[in-house]
N, C-alpha and C positions, 0 to 999 in steps of 0.2 A: 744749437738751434740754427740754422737756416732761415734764409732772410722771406723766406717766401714762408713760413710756419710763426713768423714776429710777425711779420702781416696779419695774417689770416686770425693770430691772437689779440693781436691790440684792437684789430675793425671787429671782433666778436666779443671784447670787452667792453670796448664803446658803445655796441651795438645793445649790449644787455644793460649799462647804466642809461641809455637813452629809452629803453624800454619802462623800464624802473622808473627813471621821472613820471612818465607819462601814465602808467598802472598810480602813478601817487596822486599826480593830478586829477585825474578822470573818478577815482573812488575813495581819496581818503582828503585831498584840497579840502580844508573847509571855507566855500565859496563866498559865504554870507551867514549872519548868523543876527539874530532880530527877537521880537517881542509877538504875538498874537493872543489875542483875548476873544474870549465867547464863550458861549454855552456848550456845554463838554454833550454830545452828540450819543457818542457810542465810543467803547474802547473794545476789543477784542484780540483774542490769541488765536492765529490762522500760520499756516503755512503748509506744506508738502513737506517738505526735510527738515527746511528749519522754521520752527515754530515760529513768531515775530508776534508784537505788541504793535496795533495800528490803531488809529483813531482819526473820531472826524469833531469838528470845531467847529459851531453857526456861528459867525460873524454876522451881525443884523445891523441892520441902521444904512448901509452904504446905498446910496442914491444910485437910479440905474441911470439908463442912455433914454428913456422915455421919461419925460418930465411930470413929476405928481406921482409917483412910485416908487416903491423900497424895494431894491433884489436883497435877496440874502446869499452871502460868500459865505463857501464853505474851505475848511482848512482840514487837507486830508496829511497824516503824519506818522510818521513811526517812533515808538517810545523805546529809549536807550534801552532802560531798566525794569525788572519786574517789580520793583518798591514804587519808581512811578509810575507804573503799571497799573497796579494794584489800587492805590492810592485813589485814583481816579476812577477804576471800576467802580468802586467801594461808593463814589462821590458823582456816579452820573447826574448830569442834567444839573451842574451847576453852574455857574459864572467861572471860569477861568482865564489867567491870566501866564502862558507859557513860553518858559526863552527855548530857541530851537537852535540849531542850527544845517543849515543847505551846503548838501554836495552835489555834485558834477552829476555823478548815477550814484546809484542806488547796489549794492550788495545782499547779496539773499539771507545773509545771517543778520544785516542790520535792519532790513524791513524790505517794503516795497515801495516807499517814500523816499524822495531823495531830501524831503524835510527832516529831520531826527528833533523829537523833544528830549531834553537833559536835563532840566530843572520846573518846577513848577514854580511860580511867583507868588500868586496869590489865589484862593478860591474864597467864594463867598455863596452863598443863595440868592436865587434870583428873586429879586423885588417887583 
């Protein structure tokens, strides 16, 4: 090999582990990962190619920026699994309590959410 083709291979092996970090960063990092509770909204299976489990989560109670008012936050997300999936169709409109976890973006086979739900904690009926 010639010193100018050890070049050209070492700066395009570099080139493609420095691509590589960054594709892992941007879409598989997991950035943060947390707790949210509310009343299970909607869950649905939508997509174009790939199918996905999304869902939305009222958060109530949070005080807005105008004083003597309640906003309600909503928590829009994508479900790992079709068990918790399912689970939660089955159970709309009740208290939930879900761990998720956040990436960078979003993949089209994981959702349209850069939130992912993986576990459900707790469900109850709303009182």
């Amino acid at each position: 090999m010639t010193t100018g083709k050890k070049v050209i291979a070492i700066l395009s092996t570099v080139l493609l582990i420095i691509l590589a970090i960054i594709c892992y960063y941007r879409y598989f990092f997991v950035f943060g990962e947390g707790v949210k509770a509310g009343e299970l909204n909607y869950v649905v299976k939508k997509g174009y190619v790939f199918k996905t489990y999304e869902g939305k989560l009222i958060q109530s109670g949070i005080k807005s920026r105008q004083t003597g008012t309640l906003q309600s936050n909503e928590f829009e997300f994508s479900i790992a699994n079709k068990a918790i999936a399912d689970q939660m169709m089955n159970n709309s409109g009740k208290f939930y309590e879900l761990h998720y976890k956040e990436y960078k973006n979003s993949l089209p086979w994981r959702g349209f959410s850069v939130y992912v739900v993986d576990s459900i904690l707790t469900t109850r009926d709303i009182q």
